[in-house]
C-alpha positions in Angstrom: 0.6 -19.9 12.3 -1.2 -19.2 8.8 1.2 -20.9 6.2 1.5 -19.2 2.7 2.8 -20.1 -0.7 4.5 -17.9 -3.1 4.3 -18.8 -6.7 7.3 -16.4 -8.6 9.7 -17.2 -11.0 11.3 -13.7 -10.0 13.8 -15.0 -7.4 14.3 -11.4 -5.9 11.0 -10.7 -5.6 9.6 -13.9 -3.8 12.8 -14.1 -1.0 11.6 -9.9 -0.4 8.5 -10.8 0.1 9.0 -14.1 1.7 11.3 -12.3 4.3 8.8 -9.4 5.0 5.7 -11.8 5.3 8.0 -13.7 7.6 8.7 -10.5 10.1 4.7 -10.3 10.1 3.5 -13.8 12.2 3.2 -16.0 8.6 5.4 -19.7 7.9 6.2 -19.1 4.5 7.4 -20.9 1.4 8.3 -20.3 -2.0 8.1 -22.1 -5.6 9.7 -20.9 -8.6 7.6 -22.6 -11.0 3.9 -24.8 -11.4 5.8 -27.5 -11.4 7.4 -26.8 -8.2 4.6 -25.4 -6.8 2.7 -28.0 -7.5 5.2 -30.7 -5.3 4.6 -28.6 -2.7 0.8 -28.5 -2.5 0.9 -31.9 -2.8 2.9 -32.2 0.6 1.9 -28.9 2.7 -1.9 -27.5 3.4 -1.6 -23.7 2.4 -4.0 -21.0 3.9 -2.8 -18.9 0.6 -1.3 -18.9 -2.7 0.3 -15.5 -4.1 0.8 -16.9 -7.5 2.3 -14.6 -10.2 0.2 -14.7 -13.2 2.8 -15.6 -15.7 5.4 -18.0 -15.0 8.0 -20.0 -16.7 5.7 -23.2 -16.9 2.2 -22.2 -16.9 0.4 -19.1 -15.8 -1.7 -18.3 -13.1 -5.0 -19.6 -14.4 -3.6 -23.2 -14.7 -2.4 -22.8 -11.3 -5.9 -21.1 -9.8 -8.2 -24.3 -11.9 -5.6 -26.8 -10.3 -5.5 -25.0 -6.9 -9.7 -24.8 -6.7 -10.2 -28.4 -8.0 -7.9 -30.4 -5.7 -7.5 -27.9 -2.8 -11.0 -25.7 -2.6 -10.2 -24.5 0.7 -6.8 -22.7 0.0 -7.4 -19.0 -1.3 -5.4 -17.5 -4.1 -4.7 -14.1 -4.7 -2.6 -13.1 -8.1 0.3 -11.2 -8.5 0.2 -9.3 -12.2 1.8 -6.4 -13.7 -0.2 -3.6 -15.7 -1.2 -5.0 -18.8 -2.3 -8.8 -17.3 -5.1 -6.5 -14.9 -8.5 -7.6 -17.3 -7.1 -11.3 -17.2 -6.7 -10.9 -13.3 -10.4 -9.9 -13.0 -11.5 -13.0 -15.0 -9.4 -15.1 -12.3 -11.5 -13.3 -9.7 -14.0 -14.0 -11.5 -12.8 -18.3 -11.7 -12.3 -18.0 -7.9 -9.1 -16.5 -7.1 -9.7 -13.9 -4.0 -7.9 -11.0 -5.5 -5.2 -9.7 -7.1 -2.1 -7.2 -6.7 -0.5 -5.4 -9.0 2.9 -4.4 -9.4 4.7 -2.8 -8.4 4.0 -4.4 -4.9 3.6 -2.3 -1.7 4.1 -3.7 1.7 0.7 -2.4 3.3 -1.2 -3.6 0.3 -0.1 -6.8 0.5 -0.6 -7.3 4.0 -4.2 -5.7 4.2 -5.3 -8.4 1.2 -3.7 -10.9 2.5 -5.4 -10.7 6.3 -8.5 -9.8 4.4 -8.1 -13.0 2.5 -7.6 -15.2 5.8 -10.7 -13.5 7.5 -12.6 -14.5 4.7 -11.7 -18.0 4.7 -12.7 -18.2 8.0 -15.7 -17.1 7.8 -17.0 -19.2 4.9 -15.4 -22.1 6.1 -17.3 -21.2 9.6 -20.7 -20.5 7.5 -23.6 -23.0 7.5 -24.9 -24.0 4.0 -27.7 -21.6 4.8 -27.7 -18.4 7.5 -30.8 -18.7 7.9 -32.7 -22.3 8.1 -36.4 -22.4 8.9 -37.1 -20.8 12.3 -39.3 -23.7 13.1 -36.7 -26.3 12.5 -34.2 -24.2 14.3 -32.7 -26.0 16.9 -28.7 -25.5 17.2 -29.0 -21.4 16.5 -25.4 -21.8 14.4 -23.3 -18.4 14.1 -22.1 -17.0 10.7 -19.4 -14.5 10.2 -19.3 -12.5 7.5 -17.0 -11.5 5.0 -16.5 -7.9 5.8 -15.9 -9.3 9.7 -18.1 -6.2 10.9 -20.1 -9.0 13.3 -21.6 -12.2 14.1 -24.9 -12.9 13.2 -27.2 -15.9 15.4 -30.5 -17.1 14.0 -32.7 -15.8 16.4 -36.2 -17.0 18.2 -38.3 -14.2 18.0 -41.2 -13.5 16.1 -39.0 -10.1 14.4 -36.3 -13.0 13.8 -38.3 -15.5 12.4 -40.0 -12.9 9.8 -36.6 -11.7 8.9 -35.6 -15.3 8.5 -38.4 -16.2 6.1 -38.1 -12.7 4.2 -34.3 -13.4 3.5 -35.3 -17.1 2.4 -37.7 -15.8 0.1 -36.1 -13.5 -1.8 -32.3 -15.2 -1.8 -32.6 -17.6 -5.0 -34.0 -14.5 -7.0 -31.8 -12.1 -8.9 -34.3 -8.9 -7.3 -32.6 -5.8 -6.4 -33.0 -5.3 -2.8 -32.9 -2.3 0.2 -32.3 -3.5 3.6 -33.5 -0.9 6.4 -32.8 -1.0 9.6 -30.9 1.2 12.3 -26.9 1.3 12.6 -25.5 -2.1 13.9 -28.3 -4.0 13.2 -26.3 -6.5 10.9 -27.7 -5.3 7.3 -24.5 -6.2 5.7 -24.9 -9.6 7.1 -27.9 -9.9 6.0 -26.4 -8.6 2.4 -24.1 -11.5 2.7 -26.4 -14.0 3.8 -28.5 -13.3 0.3 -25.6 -13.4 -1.7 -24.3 -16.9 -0.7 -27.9 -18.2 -0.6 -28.5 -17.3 -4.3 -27.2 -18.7 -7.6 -24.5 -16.4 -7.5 -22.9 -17.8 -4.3 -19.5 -18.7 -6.1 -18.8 -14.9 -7.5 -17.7 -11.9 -6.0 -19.5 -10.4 -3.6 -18.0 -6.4 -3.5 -19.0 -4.4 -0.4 -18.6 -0.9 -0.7 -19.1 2.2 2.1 -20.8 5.0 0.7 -21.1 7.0 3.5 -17.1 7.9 3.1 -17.2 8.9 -0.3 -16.7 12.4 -1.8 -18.0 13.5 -5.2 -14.0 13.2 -6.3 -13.8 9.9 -5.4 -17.1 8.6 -5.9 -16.7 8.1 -10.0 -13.3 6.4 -9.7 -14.6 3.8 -7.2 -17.3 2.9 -8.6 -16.3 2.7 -12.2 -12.7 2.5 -11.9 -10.5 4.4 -14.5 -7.6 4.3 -16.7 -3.8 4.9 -15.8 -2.9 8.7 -17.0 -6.9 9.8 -17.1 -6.3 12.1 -14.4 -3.6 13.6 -12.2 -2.7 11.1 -9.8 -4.2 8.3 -11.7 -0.7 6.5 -11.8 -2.8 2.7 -12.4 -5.8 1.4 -14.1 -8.4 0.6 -10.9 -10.8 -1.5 -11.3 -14.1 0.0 -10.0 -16.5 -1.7 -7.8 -19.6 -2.7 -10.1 -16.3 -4.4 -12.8 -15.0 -6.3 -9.8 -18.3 -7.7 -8.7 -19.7 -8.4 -12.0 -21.3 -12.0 -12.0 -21.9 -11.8 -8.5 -23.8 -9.4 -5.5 -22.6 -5.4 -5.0 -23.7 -4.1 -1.5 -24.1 -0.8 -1.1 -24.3 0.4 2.3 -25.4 4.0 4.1 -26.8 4.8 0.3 -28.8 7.6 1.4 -25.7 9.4 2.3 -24.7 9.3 -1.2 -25.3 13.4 -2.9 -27.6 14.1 -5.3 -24.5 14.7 -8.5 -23.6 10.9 -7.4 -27.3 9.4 -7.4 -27.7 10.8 -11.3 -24.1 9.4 -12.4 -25.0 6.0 -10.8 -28.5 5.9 -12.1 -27.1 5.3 -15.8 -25.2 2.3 -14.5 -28.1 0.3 -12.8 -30.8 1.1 -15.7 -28.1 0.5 -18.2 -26.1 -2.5 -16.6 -23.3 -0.7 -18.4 -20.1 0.3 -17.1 -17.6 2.5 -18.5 -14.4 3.5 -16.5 -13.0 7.3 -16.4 -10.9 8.0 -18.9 -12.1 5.0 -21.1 -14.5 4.8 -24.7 -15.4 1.1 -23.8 -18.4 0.2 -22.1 -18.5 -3.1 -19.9 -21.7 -5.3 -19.9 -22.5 -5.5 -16.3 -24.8 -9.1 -14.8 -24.4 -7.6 -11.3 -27.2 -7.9 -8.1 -27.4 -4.5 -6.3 -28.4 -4.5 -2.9 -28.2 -1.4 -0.9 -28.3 -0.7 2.6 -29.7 2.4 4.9 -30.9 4.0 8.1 -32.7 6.8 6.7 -36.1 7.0 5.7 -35.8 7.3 1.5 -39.4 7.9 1.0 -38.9 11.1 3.7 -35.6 11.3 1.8 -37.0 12.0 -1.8 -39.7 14.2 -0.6 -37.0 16.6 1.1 -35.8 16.6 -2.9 -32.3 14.7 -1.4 -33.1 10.8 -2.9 -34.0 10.3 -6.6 -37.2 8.9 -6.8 -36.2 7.0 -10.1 -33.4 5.6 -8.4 -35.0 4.4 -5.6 -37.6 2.2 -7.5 -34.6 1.0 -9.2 -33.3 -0.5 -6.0 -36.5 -1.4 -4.4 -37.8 -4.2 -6.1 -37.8 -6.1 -2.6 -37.4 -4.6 1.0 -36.3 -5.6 4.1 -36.5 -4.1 7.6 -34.0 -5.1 9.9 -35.4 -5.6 13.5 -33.6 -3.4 16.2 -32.3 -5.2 18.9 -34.4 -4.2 21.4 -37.8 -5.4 19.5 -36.0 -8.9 19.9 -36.2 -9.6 23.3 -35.6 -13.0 23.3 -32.6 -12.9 21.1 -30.4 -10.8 23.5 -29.2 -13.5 25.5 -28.9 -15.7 23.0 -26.8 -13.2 21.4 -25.1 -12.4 24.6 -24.4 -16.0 25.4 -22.9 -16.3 21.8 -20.6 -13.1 22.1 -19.4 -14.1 25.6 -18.3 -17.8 24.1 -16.5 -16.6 21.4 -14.4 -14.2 23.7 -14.3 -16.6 26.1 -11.9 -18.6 24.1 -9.9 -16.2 22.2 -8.9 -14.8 25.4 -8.9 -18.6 27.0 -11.8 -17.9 29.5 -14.5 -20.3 30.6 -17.7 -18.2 30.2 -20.7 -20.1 31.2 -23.6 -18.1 32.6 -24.6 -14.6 33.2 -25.6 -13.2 36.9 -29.6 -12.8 37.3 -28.9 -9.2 37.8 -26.6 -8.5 34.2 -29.3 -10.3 32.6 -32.1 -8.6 34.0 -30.0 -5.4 33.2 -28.9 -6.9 29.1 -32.7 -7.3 28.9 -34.1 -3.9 30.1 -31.5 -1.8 28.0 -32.8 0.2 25.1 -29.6 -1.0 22.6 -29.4 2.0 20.4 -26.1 0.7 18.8 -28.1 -2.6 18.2 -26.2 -6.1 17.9 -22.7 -4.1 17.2 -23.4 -2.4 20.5 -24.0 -5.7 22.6 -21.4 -7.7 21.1 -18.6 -4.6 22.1 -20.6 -4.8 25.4 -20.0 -8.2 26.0 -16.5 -8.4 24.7 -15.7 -5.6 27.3 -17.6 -7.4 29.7 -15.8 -10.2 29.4 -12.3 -8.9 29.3 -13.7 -7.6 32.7 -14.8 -11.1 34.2 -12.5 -12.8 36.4 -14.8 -15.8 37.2 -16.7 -18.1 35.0 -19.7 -15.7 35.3 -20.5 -12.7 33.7 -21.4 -9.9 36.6 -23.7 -6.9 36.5 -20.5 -4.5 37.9 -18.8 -5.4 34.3 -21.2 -3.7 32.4 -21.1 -0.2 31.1 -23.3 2.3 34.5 -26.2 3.2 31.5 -26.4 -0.9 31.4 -25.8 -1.4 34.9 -28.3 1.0 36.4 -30.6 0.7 33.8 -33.9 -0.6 35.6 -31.9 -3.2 38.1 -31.4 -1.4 41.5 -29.1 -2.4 44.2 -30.4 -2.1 47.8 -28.8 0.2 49.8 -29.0 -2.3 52.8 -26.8 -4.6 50.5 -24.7 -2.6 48.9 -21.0 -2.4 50.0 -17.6 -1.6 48.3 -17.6 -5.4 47.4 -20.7 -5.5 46.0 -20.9 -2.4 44.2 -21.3 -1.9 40.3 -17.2 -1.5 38.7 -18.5 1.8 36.8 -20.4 3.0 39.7 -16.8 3.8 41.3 -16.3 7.6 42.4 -15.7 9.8 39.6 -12.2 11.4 39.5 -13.7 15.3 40.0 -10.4 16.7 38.0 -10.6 19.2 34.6 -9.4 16.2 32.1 -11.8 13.9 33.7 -14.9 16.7 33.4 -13.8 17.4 29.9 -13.7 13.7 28.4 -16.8 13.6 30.4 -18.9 16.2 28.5 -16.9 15.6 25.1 -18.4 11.7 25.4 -22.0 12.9 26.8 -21.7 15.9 23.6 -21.1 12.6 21.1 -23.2 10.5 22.3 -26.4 12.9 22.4 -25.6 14.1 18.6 -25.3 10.3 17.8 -28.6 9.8 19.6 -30.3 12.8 17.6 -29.1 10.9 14.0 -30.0 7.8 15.0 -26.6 6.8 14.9 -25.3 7.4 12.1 -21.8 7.7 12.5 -21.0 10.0 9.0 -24.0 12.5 10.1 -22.2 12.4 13.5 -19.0 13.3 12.5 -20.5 16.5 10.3 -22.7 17.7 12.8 -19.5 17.5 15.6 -17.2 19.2 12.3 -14.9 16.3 13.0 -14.0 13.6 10.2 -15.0 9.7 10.7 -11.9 8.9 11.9 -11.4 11.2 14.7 -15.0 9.8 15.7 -14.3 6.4 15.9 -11.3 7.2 17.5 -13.0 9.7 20.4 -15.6 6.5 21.0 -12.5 4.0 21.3 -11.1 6.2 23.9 -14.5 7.3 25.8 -14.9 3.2 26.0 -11.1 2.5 27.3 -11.6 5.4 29.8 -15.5 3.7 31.2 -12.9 0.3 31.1 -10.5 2.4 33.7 -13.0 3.9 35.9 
């Protein structure tokens, strides 16, 4: 159980809050003051401090210097009102994971909180470097990023190892960069990877999704804005490019940013100025940009949908990510990786993989990439009753891809899970063609999911959510 400390001199407001992160799974204690709070650091190891930026005693950056000098490994977040929100971002800046601002909201606080922990975890989990020379590479150590999207494992290939010496290269240098690659490939890993490698390894680093974001929205997150500068704007936000000053902003799925958006941000990277809606003042900006995409930008700005201008901005170094399936001796090392790390969170002993999955893992095409094998896997191994992994847990298009049973040999005992007869009813035939109509118009964009979801005039959501349940009902059958 994940043990937090709160840090308020508000009695009301630490007990509500101690009581709801209670309900939620955390051990929980509370301080009323630096003083007191101090004691109990001194006796307790704390995943997280929600410290309230002014207290009685001292104020939250006291607390976050004395927190980060004797405890580094226990994360911070603040807890300020309205007019304490610059001084919060400076504590970001100092170290402190994030803040929240009152008044305080139950799924807010939750969100940053579990955010927070999976953060921890994966830096603590991190090597000193991703990726170490490919040569020298013996024990193939995992990272986890930030963002939690997936696992990355230095690879053994030759498309590894150049990616490897790429990301080495170009790490310690402040260059603006544009990772390409297909869907899943693990660009924002990459991203990460770069970020802690660099000079800049103790700021933020701010991923941000661009494929998600509508003209309306797109100004406010990037550049923030002041309370009262439009309907709805109830707060000051602090935009993206403010929160990650100092540090590394990622960018991903740039290309499917619109044209309006591409001139508005084009000010703020030649400029390295930022200045939030609603707002006179213009912020000095030290920021690395690195951006992220599956489209071809050069095809892009011919087609009059990618600035030119702003794509020389970013592309000051480039790097393709491999796709899986150019990697050939990675996948198993990947698959034996993925099938560890579910094999202990769901307390299995997964050792080895049949001649016949692995033949199968190794002849599949992998158009979702990494993201695609480690969902694969996990499913796989959620499957497995035995200590190893079977060709009749994977998905039929895996299972049948290339590896042929002999007929002679084949019997209900030994025949592939997914290969079972299909239920020949209307609901059945309808999910059926619904998952075979998703998966061709995710084929045709080369999986990319926001494209998807136009092209199928569904929203993002309902996509993910029709993939989630196509996977349960291949789990069923």
């Amino acid at each position: 159980m994940k043990k937090l400390l709160i840090i308020d001199d508000e009695i009301n407001t630490a007990i509500l809050l101690s009581r709801f992160l209670t309900r939620n799974g955390f051990e929980v204690m509370t301080a009323a003051s630096g003083a007191a709070a101090t004691e109990l650091l001194k006796n307790n190891e704390f995943t997280l401090v929600l410290c309230d930026f002014r207290l009685e005693d001292t104020d939250g950056r006291e607390v976050l210097k004395k927190i980060k000098q004797q405890y580094p490994d226990t994360g911070v977040i603040i807890i300020t009102g309205y007019s304490d929100i610059k001084m919060a971002v400076e504590l970001i800046k100092m170290g402190a994971y994030d803040y929240i601002s009152k008044p305080l909201y139950p799924d807010e606080i939750l969100n940053t909180i579990n955010k927070a922990i999976e953060t921890q975890s994966a830096l603590a989990a991190a090597p000193a470097n991703l990726y170490p020379d490919p040569e020298k590479n013996t024990d193939k150590k995992s990272f986890t990023p930030a963002t939690g999207k997936q696992e990355l494992v230095a690879g053994t290939s030759e498309a590894s190892k150049e990616l490897a010496r790429q990301v080495n290269l170009v790490s310690p240098t402040n260059y603006s960069v544009i990772i390409f690659g297909e869907s899943g490939t693990g660009k924002e890993s990459v991203a990460k990877s770069i970020h802690q490698n660099s000079e800049r390894r103790d700021k933020p680093f701010v991923a941000m999704d661009c494929g998600s974001l509508t003209k309306e929205l797109a100004g406010s997150e990037f550049f923030g804005h002041e309370k009262g500068s439009f309907t709805g704007a109830l707060n000051t936000k602090i935009g993206h490019f403010e929160m990650a000053n100092g540090g590394t902003i990622f960018l991903d799925e740039i290309g499917n940013l619109s044209y309006e958006i591409q001139a508005t941000l084009l000010r703020t990277v030649q400029e390295r100025k930022v200045k939030r809606i609603g707002s006179t003042k213009e912020i000095d900006l030290d920021v690395r940009i690195i951006v992220a995409t599956n489209e071809n930008l050069v095809e892009a700005i011919q087609k009059g949908r990618f600035r030119e201008d702003l794509y020389h901005r970013f592309n000051e170094f480039s790097i393709y990510m491999p796709p899986l399936r150019s990697r050939g001796t990675d996948i198993m090392l990947l698959a034996t990786h993925f099938a560890k790390a579910t094999g202990q969170e769901l307390g299995k002993n997964i050792s080895r993989f049949s001649s016949e999955a692995a033949i199968a893992l190794t002849n599949y095409s992998w158009p979702g990439n990494i993201r695609e094998l480690k969902n694969v896997i996990r499913r796989a191994t959620l499957l497995t009753e035995g200590d190893e992994i079977l060709s009749k847990s994977l998905p039929l298009e895996i299972s049948n891809n290339d590896v042929k049973v002999p007929v002679k040999e084949a019997s209900a005992e030994n025949t592939p899970l997914a290969a079972a007869p299909p239920k020949h009813d209307l609901k059945n035939a309808a999910l059926e063609a619904e998952y075979e109509t998703i998966l061709r118009v995710l084929k045709e964009v080369n999986f990319n999911k926001t494209k998807a979801a136009q092209i199928l005039n569904i929203d993002r959501k309902t996509l993910y959510n029709k993939m989630n349940a196509a996977d349960q009902q291949t789990i069923k059958l």
